[in-house]
Every structure is written in C-alpha cells, then in structure tokens.
N, C-alpha and C positions, 0 to 999 in steps of 0.2 A: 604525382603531385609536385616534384621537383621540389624547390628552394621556395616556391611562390605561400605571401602571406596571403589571405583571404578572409575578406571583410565579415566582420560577425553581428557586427549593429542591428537591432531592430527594435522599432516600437513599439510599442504593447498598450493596450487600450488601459482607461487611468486605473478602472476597479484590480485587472491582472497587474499588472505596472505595482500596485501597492502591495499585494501578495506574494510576490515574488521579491518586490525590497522586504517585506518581513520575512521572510524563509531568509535570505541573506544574511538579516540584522540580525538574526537566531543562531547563523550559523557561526558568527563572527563572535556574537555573545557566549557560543559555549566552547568555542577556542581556546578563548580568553580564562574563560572562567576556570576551565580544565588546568591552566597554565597558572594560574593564581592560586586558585585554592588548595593546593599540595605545599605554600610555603608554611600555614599557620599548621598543617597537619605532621608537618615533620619531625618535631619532637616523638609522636604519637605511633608514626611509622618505624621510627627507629628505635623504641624501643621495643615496639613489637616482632619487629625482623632483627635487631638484635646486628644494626646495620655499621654502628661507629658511625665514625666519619665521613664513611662512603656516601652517608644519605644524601649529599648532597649529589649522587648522580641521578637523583630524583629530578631533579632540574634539570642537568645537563645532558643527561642524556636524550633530554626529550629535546631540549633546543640544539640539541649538535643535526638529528635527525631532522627538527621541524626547518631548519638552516639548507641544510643540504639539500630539501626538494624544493626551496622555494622558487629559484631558479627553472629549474628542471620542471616541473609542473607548468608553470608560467607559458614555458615553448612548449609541451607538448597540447597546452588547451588548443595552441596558434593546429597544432597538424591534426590532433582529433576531437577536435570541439570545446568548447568551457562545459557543456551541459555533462560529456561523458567523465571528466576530470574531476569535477567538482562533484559528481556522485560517487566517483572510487576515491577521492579523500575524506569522503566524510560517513563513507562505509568502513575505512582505514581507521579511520580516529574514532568511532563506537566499536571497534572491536578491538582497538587496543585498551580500553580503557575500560571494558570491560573484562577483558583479561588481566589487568593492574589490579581489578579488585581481589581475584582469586589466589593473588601472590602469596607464596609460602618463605619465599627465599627473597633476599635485596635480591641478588642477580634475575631472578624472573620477574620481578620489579621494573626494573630498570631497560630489561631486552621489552616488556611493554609498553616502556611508555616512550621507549623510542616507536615504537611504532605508531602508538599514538600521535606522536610528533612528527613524521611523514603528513598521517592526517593532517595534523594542524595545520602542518607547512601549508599544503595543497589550496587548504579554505581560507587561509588567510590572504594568498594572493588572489585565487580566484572568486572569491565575492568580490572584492574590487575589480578587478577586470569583466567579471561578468555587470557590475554596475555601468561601469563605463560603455557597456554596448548598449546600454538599457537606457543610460539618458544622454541626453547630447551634454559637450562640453560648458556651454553657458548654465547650464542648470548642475553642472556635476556636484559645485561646491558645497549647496544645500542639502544636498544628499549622501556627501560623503560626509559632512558634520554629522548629520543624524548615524553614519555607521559607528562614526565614533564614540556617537555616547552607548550606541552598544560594547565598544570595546573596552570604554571609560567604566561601565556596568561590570560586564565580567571580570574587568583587572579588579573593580573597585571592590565587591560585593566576594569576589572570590575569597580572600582571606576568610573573611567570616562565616563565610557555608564552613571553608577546611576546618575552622575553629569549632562552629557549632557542632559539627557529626565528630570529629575527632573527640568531643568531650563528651558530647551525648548520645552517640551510639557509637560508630566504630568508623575508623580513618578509610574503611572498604567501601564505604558511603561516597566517599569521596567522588571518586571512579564511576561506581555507580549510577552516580542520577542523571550523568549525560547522554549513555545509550538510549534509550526510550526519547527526548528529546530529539537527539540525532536521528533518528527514526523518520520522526514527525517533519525534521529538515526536510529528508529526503523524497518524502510522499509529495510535499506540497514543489520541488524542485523540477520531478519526474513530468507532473501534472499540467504544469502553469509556467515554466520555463521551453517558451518554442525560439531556442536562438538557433540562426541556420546551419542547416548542416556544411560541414567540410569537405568536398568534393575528392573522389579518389578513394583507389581500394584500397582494404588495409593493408593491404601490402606495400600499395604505395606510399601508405603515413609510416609507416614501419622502416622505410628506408630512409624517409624522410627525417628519421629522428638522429642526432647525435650522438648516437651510442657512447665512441671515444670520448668526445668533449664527459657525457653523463656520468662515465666511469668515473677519469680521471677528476672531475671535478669532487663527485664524493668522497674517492678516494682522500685526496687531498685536505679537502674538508674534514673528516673524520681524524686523517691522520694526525692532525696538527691539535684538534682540539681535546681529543683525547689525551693527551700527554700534559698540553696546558692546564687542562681539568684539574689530572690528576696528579701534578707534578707538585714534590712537596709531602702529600699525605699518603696516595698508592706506591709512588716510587720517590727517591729522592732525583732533585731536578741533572744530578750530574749524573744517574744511572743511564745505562747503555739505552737502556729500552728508550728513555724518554730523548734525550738525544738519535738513537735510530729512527722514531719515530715524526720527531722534524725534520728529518733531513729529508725523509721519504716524501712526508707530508707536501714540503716546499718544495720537491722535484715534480710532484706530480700535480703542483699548482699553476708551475712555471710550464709543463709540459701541456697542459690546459688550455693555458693563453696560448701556447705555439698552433695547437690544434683550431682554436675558434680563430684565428686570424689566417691559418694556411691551408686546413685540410677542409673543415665543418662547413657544408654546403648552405646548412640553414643553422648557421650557432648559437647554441641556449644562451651565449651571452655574446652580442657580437659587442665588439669592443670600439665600434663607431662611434658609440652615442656618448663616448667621456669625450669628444670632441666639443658635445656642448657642453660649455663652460656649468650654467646653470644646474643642469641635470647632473654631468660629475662633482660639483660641492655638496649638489641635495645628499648624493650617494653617501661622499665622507658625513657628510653631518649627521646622516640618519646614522648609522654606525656609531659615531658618540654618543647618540641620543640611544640606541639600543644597549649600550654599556651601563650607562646612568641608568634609567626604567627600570631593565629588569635586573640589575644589581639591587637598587633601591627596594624593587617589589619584593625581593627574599630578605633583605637586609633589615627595614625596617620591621617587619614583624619579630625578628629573631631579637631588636633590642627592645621592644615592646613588650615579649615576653621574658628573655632571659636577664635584660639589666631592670626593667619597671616593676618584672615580676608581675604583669598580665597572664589570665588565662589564654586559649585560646581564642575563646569566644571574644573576651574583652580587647584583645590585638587584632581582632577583625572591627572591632567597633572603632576603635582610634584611627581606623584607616579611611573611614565614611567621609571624614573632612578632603582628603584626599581623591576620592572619588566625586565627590561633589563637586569640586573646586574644576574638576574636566569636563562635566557636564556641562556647568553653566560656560565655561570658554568656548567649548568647541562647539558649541551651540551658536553663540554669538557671530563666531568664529565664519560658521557654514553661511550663514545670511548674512552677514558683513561683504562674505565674494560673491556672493550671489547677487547681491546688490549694487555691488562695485565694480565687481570684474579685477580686482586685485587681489593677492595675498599675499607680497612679501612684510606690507610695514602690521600686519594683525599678527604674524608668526613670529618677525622681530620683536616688537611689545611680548610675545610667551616666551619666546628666548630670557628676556632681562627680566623677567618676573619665575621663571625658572632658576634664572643663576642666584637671582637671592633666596630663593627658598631654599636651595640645595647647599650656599653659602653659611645662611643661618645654621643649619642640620648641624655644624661640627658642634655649638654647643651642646648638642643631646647629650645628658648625663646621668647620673642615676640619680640625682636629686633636682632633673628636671622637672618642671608644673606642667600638668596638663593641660594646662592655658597654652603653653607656650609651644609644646608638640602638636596640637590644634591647628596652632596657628601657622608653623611652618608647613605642615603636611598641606593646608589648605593652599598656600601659598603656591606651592609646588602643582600642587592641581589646577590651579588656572593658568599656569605656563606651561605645563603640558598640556592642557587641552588646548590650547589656541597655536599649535605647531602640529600635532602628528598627520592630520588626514588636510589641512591649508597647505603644508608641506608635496605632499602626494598629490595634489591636485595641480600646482606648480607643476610637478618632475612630470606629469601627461600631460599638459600645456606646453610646456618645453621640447616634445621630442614629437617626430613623426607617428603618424596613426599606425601605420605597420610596425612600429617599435616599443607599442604604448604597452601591450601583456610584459613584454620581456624587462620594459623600465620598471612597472608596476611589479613584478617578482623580484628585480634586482633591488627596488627598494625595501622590500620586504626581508629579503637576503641580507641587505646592509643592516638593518634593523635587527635580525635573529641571532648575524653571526657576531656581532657585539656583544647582544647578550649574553650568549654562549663565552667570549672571551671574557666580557665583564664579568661576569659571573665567577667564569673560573678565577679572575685575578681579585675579586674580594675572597673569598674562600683561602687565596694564597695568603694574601696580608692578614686574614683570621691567624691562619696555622704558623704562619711568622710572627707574627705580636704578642697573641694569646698567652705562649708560653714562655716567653721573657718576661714579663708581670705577673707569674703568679707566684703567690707568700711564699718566703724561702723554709715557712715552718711546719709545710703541707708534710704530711704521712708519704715516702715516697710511695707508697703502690697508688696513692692517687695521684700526685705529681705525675707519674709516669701515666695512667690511664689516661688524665686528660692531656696531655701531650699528644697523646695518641689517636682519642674517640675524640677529642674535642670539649668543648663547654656541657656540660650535661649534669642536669639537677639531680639525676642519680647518687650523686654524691656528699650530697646536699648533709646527707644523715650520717657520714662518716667521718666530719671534718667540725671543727667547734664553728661556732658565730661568726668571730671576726676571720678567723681562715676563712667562710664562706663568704663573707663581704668583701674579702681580697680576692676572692674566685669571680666573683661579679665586677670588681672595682678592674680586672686584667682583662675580662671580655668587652668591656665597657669603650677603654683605653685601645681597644682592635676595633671595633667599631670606627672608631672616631676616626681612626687612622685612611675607613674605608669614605666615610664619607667627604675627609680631607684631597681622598684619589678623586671624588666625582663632581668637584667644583670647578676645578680647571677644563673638564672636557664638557662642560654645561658651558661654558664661558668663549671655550673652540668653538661649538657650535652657535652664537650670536655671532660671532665675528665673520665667519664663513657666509653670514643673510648679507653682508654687503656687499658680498663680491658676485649675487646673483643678480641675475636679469631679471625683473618681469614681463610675462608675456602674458597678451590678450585670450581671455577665454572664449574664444568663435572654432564655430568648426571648419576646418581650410579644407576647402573644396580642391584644391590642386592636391595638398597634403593627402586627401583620399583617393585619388586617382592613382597614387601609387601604389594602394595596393588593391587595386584591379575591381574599385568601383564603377565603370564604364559601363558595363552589361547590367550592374545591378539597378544604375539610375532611372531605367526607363521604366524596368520594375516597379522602382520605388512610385515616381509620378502615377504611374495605370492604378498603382494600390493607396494614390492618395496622399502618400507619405511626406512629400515636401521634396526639393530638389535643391541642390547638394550645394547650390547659391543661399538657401535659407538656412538657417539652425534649424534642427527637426523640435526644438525644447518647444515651440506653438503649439504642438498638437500632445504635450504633456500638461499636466498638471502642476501649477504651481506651489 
C-alpha cells in the first residue's frame, strides 16, 4: 500500500444516502449524549463509589482517551477503511460503557470510560469524515448542520437523562441505555454503508500505519494531561510525580513532531497542512472553543445544582434553553452555506453572540433569576451553534482531499484536547478558590473534608444555616472565577475569524487527482456518476 492516500467517495442512491445519514446522526447523538450526561449524574456517582474529589476523572478520563484517538483513528480509516474503523469504535464505546455500569470501584469507573472514550473518539471523527465521502463539498454544509443538531441534542438533552435516572433509578442507567442503541448503529452501518474498499494486504496496511508517531503521540498526550488533571487535588502541582510527568509528557510530544516530519512515511498528522494559514487558526480556535464547551457543559450544571440548589433533573431542565438556542443556529447556520457557498461571516456573527453569552455568565449568583440564567444559556446556544460544524466545513474546504480525514480528526483532536485541558484547569480554580472562601467558623473535620473531597451537600447536616450558606456563598465565588477564565478565550476565538480565508465550496478536480482518482474516473462515468469537472451533489438530494 506504501504512503499512498485512496479515494473513498461514493454516492449512494437518495433512499440509502438517508439511512445511512441517520445511522450517523445516531451515532454522533450517542457520543454526545454519553459525554453529557455523567455531568448532572456526578453528585450521585460519588457518593455512591465514595469517589471525593476524584470524580471528576469521570470526565477526564474519558476525554484524555477520546483526545488521543482522535487523530490516530482518522489516519488509520485513510489505510483500512472508514466502514472497518467506524464499526470497531463504536463496538469500543458499547462496551465501555457497558462496563461503567457494572462499576464497584471509582478506579474501574474511570479505566471504563476511558475506553469508552477511544469509542467516542473514533465516532466523532469518523461520522464526519465518513459524511464527507457520502456527499459532495457544495452540499456538505447542509448536512453537516443537520449532524449538529444531533450533537446540539445529545450535549443538550444529556444533562437531563444523567439527572433524570440518577434521581429516579440509578446513575448505572446512565451507561446503560447506550449499548442496545449502539447496537442498532451498527447493524444499520454493516448493512447500508458500501464505501470502497482500500486496496492491499493487511499486512500491507499494517505497515502502513505509524506505529512511532501512535505511541509517542498517546504517550505524550496521556502524559501531560494526567498530571494537569490531577494536579492540585491527586498530587500537589510541585510533587515529583506531576513534574516527572510533564517533562516526559513534553519530550515525547516534541519526539512526535520529530517523527511525523522525519521518519513517518504516511503521518497521522503530517504537519503540512498548518502551512495553510486558514486551516491552522481553525485548529487554534477550535481548541479554545473545546476548553469553553465542555468546561461550561460540566460546569454549569454543578452551579445549577450546588449554588441554585436544583435537583438533578431540574439542572437538566435549565439547560433546554441552551440546547435549543444550537438547534435553531446551526440549522440556519447549515442552509445559509448551502445556499451561499460561505461561512466565515455566519460563524463570526456565533463568535460575537457567544462572547456575550459567556461574558454575561460572570454574573451567575446565588440569588440569580431564572429569567436571567434563561436567558444567558440561550444566548450562548445560538453562538455556538452557528460556529462548530460552519467551522469544520471551512477547515475541509481549506485543505486538500487527501488531507480532508486527518484535518477532520485533527479538528476534532483540537476540540477534545481543550476540553480535557479546560476541564482540568476549571477543576484547578475550583480546588484553588473554594477553600479560601469558606466560614473561618466551620467545625474543622469539615473545613478539612471539604478542602479535600471538594463542595458536597453531605455536609449540609453537620454545619448550622449560615455556615452552610457560607459553604455555597465560597463555591459560588469559584465558579465565577471559572467562568471569568472562559470570556477571554471566547473572545480569542472571534478574533482568530479575521485572520481566515474563505474558500469556495466545489469539488477540485485537480485537488482529486492527487490522490489517485485517474483509474477511478472512468469508473465513475460507465456507473453514471458524474465526472470529476461536475459536483457529483446533482445526483443527491437536496
């Protein structure tokens, strides 16, 4: 097989064509859903595993792992298929998550839902990339909006499932309802997904893979965010470990880059493509945008319930405006480029309707109106939904067709591994604020607990009224401090939309020639298909 990419495009008659966008849209939706609905459940998990502070590797560990294959996934669809990829992550991600329910211990928790999160990783790039082969460039926009309001759905609606089973049966629910779905993903994927196959033994894809670059890039990845995770609450940040850990972490990131530019015949990230200016800002940006997201998605429910004193069901309800507010943008959002053929000034407009939302946020307080957390959350969902998938359609307009999987994973990548770092560094300003603001007249064994486990109503019964209102009044006051971190990188990423290019959504005929369309064009013509001067979008549906 060598270094060579090989074209994976095909059309699909309209009836299959829609069947196979809903297996997609399924697949996308219970990603999401999986990765949302564990923040409203976490109170519920921890105190049932008896987790502290730790719970938060609930999240992280699932996006340190979903982070790390994003990439890696991406190049290996390019050497053995999207069809065989995208069915071993999303065999990966039902059976991690089916094993998260059976958890006795946080640690077997946590070693879950990283595996989980390989899944996720896998399906989150590969529905899109598998999209992109499935409809031409001039029609992507439309169709990448409609994934997103499947993504808008499970980030949105996630909360409130974790909320509902965490109060009304049990947080192992959680986990649960997505195997049997994923199931359903996969029959209809097996069935109705005929993308062409990839030429060559398996041996010859086997060598074809990046081993080094895969190592050291996990490596590296893991090494760094584990520490950033957990530095502050597992370890303190001056301990050996956490320091041996970066140093490691950064040599074998730096050994990464040496490998995909010197050794790596065909590199999971060939580092060409930050040549285009366009495509490296989308890169940074989405990395701010993935810090903000899913900081906010854990963040707001935790002041929802622990400063508003919402259940959990009720802090899945408050999130609906939030969710809504993506739906109807990125709906707009998808037939605006589909109609136009642009989408830097639709994504700038969610940029600036983002940074006020997120600007607004710092007043959250405990004696904020519901009127008013309404109304910022909604705000905040209409500027994110008219940037995340307008955005990604840009970064595969911008870059060659033999580069469009590995842009499409690496955006993804920029997106997870923000998270993962956002994540960690709201968690950090938690554990740094928290405990400077609480009553100097607290009992110490609880002073000292929550120092330690963190904010938890557990103690709610051992401390008088106004202590406890001083216990809320000090989480409250950490909060704010986090939402105060996510204005200024909402506000990076507007600024970064001017310094992009736009580029025409057609499909370049030469741009496919390079990766060894020649043979297949004459194919394509005897079967009808269009020839490689036309958009093949004529013979889709619009």
């Amino acid at each position: 097989m060598g270094a060579e990419i090989h074209d994976q495009t095909v059309r699909l008659p309209a009836f299959q064509l829609m069947i196979v966008f809903l297996a997609l849209n399924l697949s996308l939706f219970l990603s999401f859903l999986d990765s949302s609905s564990v923040s409203t459940a976490q109170p519920s998990i921890a105190r049932d595993l008896n987790a502290g502070s730790s719970i938060t590797w609930v999240g992280t560990s699932y996006l340190v792992a979903n982070t790390g294959f994003q990439i890696i996934t991406s190049r290996l669809s390019d050497i053995f298929g999207r069809k065989a990829i995208l069915l071993g992550a999303l065999g990966i991600f039902g059976l991690g998550d089916l094993l998260c329910g059976f958890a006795k211990t946080p640690t077997w928790l946590y070693g879950c839902r990283a595996l989980a999160g390989i899944g996720g990783g896998g399906i989150n790039s590969l529905s899109m990339i598998v999209l992109s082969d499935v409809v031409s460039m001039k029609t992507r926009g439309k169709y990448m909006s409609l994934l997103g309001i499947s993504i808008a759905l499970g980030s949105g609606v996630g909360p409130e499932v974790g909320g509902l089973l965490a109060e009304k049966a049990t947080w192992r629910w959680v986990f649960w309802i997505t195997p049997p779905m994923t199931a359903v993903t996969m029959v209809l994927i097996v069935f109705l997904l005929p993308l062409k196959k990839v030429p060559g033994s398996v041996t010859e894809k086997l060598k074809a893979v990046d081993w080094l670059g895969s190592v050291l890039s996990l490596g590296g990845i893991v090494m760094l965010l584990v520490p950033i995770s957990g530095g502050g609450t597992t370890y303190a940040w001056s301990s050996p470990t956490v320091i041996a850990l970066l140093v490691i972490g950064t040599l074998m990131l730096v050994a990464f880059i040496c490998v995909q530019v010197w050794v790596a015949k065909l590199p999971i990230l060939p580092l060409g493509m930050f040549r285009n200016r366009t495509v490296a800002l989308l890169l940074v940006q989405t990395w701010f945008v993935g810090m903000v997201m899913y900081g906010n998605l854990y963040m707001a429910p935790l002041y929802l319930q622990n400063v508003l004193g919402y259940s959990p069901i009720m802090a899945g309800v408050m999130m609906i405006p939030y969710l809504v507010g993506q739906i109807v943008t990125t709906t707009i959002a998808g037939f605006v480029v589909n109609a136009t053929g642009t989408n830097k000034p639709g994504f700038t407009i969610g940029f600036l309707l983002w940074a006020a939302g997120q600007g607004a946020q710092i007043c959250f307080g405990k004696s904020t109106s519901v009127g008013v957390v309404v109304g910022i959350l909604l705000l905040q969902g209409l500027g994110i939904g008219a940037t995340l998938q307008t955005t990604l359609v840009l970064a595969q307009a911008s870059c060659k067709p033999s580069e469009r999987a590995v842009v499409t994973g690496a955006r993804n990548f920029a997106r997870t591994s923000g998270g993962a770092i956002g994540l960690a560094l709201c968690n950090a300003i938690i554990n740094a604020v928290f405990p400077k603001h609480l009553p100097s007249d607290l009992p110490s064994s609880v002073h000292d607990a929550l120092e330690v486990d963190g904010f938890s109503s557990d103690y709610q019964s051992q401390v008088t009224t106004d202590q406890w209102s001083g216990i809320e009044d000090a989480y409250s006051l950490a909060l704010r401090d986090v939402f105060i971190f996510f204005v200024p990188l909402v506000i990076m990423c507007l600024v970064l939309c001017f310094g992009m290019k736009e580029s025409p959504l057609v499909d370049n005929a030469a741009a496919k020639a390079e990766v060894g369309r020649e043979k297949e064009t004459k194919l394509d013509l005897e079967a009808g298909l269009g020839a490689p001067e036309t958009p093949s979008s004529d013979s889709e549906p619009d």
